[in-house]
C-alpha positions in Angstrom: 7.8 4.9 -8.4 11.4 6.2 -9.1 12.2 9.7 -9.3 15.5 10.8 -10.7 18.0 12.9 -8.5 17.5 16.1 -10.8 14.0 16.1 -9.7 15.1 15.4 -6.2 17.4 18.1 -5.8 14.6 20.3 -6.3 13.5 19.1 -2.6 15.7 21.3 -0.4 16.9 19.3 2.7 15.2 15.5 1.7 16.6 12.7 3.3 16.5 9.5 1.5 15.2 6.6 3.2 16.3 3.2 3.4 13.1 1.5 3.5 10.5 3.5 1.4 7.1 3.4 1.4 5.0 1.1 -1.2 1.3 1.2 -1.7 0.5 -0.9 1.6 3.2 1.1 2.9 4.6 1.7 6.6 1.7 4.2 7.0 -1.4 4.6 6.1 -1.5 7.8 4.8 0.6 7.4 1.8 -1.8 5.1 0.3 -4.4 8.1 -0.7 -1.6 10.1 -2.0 -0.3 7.2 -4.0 -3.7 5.9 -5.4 -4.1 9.8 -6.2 -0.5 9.8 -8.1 -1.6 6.9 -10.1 -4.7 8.4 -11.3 -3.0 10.7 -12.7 -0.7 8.6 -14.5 -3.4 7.3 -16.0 -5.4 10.0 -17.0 -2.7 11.8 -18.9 -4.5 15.1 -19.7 -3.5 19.0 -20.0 -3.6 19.4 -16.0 -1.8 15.7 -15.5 1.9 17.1 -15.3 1.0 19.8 -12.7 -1.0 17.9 -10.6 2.0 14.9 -10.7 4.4 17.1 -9.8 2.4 18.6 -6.6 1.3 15.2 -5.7 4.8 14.0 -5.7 5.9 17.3 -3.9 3.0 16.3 -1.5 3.8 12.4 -0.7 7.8 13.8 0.1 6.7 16.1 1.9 4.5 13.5 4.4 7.6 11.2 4.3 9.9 13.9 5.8 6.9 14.8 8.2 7.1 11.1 9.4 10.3 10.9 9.8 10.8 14.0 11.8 7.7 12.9 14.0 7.2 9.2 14.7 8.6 7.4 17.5 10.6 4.3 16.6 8.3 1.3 17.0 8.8 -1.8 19.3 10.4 -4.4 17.2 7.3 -6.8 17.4 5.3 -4.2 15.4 7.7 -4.9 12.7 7.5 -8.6 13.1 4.3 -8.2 12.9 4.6 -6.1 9.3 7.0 -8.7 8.0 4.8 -11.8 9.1 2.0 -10.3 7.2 3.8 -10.1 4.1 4.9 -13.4 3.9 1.7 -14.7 5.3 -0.8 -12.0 4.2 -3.0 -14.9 1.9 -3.6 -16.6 4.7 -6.6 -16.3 7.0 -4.9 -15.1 10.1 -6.0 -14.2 13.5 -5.7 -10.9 16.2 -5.5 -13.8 18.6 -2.8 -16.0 16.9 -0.8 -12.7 15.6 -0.6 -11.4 19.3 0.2 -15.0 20.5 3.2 -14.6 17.8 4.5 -11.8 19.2 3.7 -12.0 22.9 1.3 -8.7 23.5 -2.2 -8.5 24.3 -4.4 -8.3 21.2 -5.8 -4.9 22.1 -2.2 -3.5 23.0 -1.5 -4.9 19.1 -3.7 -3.4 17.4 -3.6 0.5 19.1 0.4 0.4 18.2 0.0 -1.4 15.0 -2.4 1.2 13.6 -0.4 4.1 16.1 2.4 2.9 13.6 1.3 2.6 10.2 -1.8 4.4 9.9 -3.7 1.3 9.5 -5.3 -1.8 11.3 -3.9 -5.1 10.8 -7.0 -5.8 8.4 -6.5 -3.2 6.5 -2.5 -3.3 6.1 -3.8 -7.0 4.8 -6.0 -5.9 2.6 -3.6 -3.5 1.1 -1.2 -6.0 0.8 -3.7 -8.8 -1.1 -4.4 -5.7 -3.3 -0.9 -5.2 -4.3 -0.5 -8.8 -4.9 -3.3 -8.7 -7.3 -2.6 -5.8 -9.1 1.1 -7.2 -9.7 -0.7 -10.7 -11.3 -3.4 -8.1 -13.0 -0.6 -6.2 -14.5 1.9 -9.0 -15.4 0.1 -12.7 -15.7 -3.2 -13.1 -18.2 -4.8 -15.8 -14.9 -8.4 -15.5 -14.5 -9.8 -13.0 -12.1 -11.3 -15.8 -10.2 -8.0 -17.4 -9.7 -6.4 -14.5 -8.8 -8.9 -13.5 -6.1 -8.6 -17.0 -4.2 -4.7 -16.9 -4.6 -4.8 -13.4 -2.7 -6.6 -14.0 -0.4 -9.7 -13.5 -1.2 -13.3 -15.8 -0.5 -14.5 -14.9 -3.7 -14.3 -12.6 -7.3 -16.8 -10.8 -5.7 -15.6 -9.8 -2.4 -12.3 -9.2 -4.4 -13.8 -7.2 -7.5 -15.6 -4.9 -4.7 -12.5 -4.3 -2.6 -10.6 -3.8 -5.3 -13.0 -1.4 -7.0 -13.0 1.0 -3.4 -8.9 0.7 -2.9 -7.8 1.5 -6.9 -10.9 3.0 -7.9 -11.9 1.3 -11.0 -12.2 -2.7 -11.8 -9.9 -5.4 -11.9 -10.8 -6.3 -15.3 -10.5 -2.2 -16.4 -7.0 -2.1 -14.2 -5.6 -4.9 -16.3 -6.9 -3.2 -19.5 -5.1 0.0 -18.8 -1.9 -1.8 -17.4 -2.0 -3.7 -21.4 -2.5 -0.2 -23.1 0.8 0.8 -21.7 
């Protein structure tokens, strides 16, 4: 999502940030907001521009609210982030992840989530759905093969996670991504 600095200066006192959020994001609580804001997009009626702009007004609003509040995490948390999103197709463990960075697995996860709003297998799962919609949105690749290549054991498990994270299908994402 951009936003253009005429819009921005409408925010009194916003600070830019250096490493935004995305969907999976650095916390959890973006991701409702955003799948919210997107939504929208799509749905394009009479009420669509208002409820854009207050959602948008909204999402700043919890960035600046995180910024002002959270406590810098401990630099394995964000090994931890970057390892899973180079190696979030993979099959990974609590034990091997904690091995990786040298913490006990329940110490991981309270910060992890104390961090970013999420647990580990959810941060994952965010991250295999971003994958996929990115292939939805740009490649024509079978669902099947898309599924397996994010991660995924099956269309199934895939069509169903995908359905309660975006809201709709993969097969009516893609269709609305090509009516663009």
């Amino acid at each position: 999502m951009e936003v253009g600095s005429a819009w921005l200066n409408r925010l009194a006192g916003f600070q830019p940030l250096s490493d935004p959020p995305g969907f999976a994001g650095s916390a959890g609580e973006f991701s409702g907001l955003l799948i919210r804001l997107r939504r929208e997009c799509l749905a394009g009626d009479f009420a669509s521009d208002l409820i854009i702009d207050g959602l948008v007004i909204e999402l700043f609003g919890q960035v600046q609210r995180g910024l002002r509040g959270s406590r810098t995490p401990p630099g394995w948390v964000r090994t931890i982030r970057d390892l899973l999103h180079d190696r979030f197709r993979d099959p990974l463990t609590l034990r091997q992840l904690a091995v990786e960075v040298g913490v006990h697995p329940v110490h991981l996860c309270r910060e992890f989530r104390r961090h970013t709003g999420l647990t580990i297998g959810a941060y994952t799962r965010r991250l295999r759905i971003d994958y996929a919609c990115s292939e939805l949105a740009g490649t024509e690749r079978p669902l099947t093969e898309i599924a397996l290549d994010s991660g995924f054991s099956s269309q199934a498990h895939f069509s169903s996670t995908f359905r309660g994270v975006a809201g709709l299908s993969p097969s009516m994402f893609r269709a609305r991504c090509r009516a663009r």
